[in-house]
C-alpha positions as CSV (number, residue, x, y, z in Angstrom):
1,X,-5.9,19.2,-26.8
2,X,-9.5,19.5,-27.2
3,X,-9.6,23.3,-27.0
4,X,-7.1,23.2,-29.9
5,X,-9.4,21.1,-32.1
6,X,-12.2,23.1,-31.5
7,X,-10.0,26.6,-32.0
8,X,-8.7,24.9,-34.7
9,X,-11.2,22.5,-36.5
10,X,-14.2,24.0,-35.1
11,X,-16.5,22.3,-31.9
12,X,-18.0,19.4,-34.2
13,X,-14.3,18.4,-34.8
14,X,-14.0,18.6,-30.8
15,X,-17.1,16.3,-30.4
16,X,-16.2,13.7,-32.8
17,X,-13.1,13.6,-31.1
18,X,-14.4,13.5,-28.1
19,X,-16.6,10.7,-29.1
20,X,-14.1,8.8,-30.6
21,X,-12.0,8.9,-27.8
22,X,-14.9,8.0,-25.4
23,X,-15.6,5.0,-27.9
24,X,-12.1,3.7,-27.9
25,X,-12.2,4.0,-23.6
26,X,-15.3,1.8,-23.8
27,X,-14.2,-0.7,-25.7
28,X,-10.7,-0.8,-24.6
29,X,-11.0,-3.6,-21.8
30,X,-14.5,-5.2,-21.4
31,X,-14.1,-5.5,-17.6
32,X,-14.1,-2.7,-17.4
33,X,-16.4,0.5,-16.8
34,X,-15.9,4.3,-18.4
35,X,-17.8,7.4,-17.3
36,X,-17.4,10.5,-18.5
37,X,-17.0,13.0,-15.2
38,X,-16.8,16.3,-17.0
39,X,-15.6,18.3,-19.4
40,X,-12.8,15.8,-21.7
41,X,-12.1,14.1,-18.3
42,X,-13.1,10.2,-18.1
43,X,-12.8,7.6,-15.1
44,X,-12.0,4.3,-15.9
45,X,-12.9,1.2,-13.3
46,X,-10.4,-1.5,-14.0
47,X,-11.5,-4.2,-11.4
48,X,-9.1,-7.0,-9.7
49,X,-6.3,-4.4,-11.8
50,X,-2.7,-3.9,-9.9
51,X,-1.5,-0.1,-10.2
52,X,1.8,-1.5,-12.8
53,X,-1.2,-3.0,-15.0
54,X,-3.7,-0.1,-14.4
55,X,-0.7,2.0,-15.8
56,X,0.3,0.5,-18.4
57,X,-3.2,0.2,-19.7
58,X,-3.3,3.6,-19.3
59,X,-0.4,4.5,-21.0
60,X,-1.4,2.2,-23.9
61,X,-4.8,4.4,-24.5
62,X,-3.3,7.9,-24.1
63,X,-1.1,6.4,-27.5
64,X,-4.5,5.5,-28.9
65,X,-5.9,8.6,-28.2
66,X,-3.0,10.6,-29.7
67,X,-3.6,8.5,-33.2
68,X,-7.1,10.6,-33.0
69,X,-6.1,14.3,-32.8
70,X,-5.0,16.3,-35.5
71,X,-1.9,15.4,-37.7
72,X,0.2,17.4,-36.1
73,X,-0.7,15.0,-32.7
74,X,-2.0,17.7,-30.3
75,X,-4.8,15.3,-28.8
76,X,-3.6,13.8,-25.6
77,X,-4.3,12.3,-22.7
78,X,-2.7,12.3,-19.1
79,X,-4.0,9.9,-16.1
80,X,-3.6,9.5,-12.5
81,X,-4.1,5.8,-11.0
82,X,-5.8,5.4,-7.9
83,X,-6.4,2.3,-5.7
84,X,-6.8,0.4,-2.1
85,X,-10.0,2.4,-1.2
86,X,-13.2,1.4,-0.8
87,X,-14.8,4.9,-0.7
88,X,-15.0,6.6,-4.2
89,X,-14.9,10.0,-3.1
90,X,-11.3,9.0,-1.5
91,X,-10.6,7.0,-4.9
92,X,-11.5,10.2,-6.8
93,X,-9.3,12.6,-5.2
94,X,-6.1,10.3,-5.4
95,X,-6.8,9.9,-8.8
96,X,-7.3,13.6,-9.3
97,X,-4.2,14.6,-7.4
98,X,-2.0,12.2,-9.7
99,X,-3.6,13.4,-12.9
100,X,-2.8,16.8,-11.4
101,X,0.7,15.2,-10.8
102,X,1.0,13.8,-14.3
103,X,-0.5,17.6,-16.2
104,X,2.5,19.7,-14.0
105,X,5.3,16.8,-15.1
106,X,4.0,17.3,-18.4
107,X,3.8,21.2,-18.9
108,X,6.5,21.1,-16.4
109,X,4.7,23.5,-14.4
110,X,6.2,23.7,-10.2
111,X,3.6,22.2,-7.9
């Protein structure tokens, strides 16, 4: 939904936005670490985390970000949950193929 705000609001909407949301990843869990990777597009270490409580933590922040965007509520997020490797290049890509996952259930798109 960022493209929208900036279209929309104009690009300092889209950074505030953007800053919110990476303020509220932050400060979400303090064991945890957030990095921005690109673009609107975060990573989130959640340490000694199951997947079922990665999720729902998760899930819980892509509300929160929603609250953020404009009234009509086109900020989201989606996520992908990766775990049980120790190589972050392999964690990266599982993640990235279940956020890939999540974006086609969401805009319903065929994979």
């Amino acid at each position: 939904g960022f493209k929208a705000l900036n279209d929309t609001l104009g690009h300092p909407a889209g950074d505030q936005a953007l800053r919110q949301v990476a303020a509220l990843l932050d400060e979400s869990r303090l064991a945890d670490d957030t990095f921005r990777i690109g673009g609107d597009e975060f990573a989130i270490l959640m340490p000694k985390t199951c997947r079922t409580d990665a999720e729902l933590a998760a899930t819980r922040l892509c509300d929160l970000i929603a609250e953020i965007g404009m009234s009509d509520g086109s900020l989201g997020a989606s996520f992908g949950v990766a775990e049980g490797e120790d190589d972050p290049a392999a964690l990266h890509a599982m993640a990235d193929e279940r956020l890939l996952a999540a974006k086609d259930r969401l805009y319903r798109r065929p994979r």
